[in-house]
C-alpha positions as CSV (number, residue, x, y, z in Angstrom):
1,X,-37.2,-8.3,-2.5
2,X,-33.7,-10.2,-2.4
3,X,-31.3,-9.2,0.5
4,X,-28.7,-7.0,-1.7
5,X,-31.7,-4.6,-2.4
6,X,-33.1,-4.4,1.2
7,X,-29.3,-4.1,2.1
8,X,-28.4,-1.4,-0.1
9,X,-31.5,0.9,0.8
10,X,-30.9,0.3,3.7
11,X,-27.2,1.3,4.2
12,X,-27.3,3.9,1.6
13,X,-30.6,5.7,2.5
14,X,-29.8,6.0,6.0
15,X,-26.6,7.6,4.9
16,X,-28.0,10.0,2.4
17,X,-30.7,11.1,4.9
18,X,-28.3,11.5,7.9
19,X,-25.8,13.7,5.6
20,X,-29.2,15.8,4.1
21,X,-30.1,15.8,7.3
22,X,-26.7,17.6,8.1
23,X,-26.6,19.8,5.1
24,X,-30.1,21.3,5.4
25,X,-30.5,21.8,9.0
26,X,-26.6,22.5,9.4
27,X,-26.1,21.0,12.8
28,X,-23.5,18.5,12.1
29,X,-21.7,20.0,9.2
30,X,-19.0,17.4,9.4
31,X,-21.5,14.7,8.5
32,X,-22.0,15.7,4.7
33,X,-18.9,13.1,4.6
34,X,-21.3,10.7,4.9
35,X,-22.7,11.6,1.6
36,X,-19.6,10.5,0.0
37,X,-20.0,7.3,1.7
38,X,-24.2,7.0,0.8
39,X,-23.2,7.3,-3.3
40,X,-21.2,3.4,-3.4
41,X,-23.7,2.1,-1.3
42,X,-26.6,3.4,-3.0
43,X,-24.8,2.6,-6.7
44,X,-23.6,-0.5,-5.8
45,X,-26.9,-2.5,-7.8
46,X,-27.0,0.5,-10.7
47,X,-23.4,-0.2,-11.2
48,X,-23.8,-3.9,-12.0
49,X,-26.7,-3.4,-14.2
50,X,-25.3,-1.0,-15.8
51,X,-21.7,-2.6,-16.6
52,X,-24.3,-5.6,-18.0
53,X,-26.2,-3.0,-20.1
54,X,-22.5,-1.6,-21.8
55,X,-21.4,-4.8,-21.9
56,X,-24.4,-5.7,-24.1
57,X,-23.8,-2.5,-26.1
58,X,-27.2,-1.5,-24.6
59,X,-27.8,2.0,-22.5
60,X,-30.6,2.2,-20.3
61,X,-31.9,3.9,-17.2
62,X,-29.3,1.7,-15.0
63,X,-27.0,3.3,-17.0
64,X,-27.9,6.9,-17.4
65,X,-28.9,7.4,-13.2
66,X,-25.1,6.1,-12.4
67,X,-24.0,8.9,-15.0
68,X,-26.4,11.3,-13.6
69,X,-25.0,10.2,-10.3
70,X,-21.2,10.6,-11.7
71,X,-22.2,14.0,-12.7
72,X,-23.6,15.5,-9.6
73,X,-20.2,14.2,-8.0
74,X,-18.4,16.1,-10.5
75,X,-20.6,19.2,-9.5
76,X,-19.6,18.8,-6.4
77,X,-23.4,17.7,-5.3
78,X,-22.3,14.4,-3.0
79,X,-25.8,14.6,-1.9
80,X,-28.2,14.9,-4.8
81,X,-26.4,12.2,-5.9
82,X,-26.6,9.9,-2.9
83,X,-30.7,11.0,-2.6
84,X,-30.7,9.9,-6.6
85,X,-28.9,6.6,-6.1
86,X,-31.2,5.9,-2.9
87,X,-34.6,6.9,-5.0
88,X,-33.4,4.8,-7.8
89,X,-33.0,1.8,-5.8
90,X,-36.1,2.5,-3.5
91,X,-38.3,2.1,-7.3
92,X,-36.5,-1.2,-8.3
93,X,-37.2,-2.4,-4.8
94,X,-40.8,-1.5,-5.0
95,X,-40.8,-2.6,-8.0
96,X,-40.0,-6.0,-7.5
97,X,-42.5,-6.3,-4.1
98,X,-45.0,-4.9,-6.4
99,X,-44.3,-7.4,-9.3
100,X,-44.2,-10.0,-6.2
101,X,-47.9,-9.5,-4.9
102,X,-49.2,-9.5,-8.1
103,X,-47.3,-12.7,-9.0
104,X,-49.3,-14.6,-6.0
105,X,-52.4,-12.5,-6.3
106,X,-52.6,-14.0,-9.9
107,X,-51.4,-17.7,-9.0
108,X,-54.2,-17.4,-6.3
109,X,-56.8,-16.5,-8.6
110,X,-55.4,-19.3,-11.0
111,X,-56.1,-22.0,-8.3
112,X,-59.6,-21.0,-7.6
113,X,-60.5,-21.6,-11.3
114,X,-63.0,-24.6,-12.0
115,X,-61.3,-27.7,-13.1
């Protein structure tokens, strides 16, 4: 897990969750700001991948969750799309710690073969 990931998770899910946090239970109902600010954090990684992907005349799910997220924002939903955004990025990231331990777990059973 690279330090942009770990980064934007962090940032952007603490935002999202402090402004749902202030949306659901309504006792600081001048922090759903902060869902406004949880949205570029959160897209900051989908936004990359998917300039890439149109850049490569190629739409895929980098692209469609930053248009789902560009929707909900055009709703008026700054949350659903900051909680999107941060679930999106929570997969990649587990993901990649997933594709990580299997990695090692396979070059460790590679070195305990017979020579």
């Amino acid at each position: 897990m690279n330090w942009k990931t770990i980064q934007s998770l962090g940032l952007g899910g603490a935002l999202a969750g402090l402004s749902g946090a202030a949306l659901i239970g309504s006792l600081f109902p001048g922090l759903s700001v902060l869902a406004w600010v949880a949205v570029p954090l959160g897209a900051w990684l989908p936004l990359q991948s998917a300039w890439e992907s149109l850049r490569a005349r190629s739409l895929d799910v980098n692209v469609l969750m930053v248009l789902a997220a560009a929707a909900s924002l055009g709703l008026g939903m700054p949350l659903e799309a900051g909680i999107l955004l941060f679930l999106f990025t929570l997969s990649g990231a587990l993901e990649t710690f997933a594709l990580g331990r299997t990695r090692a777990a396979v070059e460790s059973l590679v070195a305990l073969r017979p020579e």
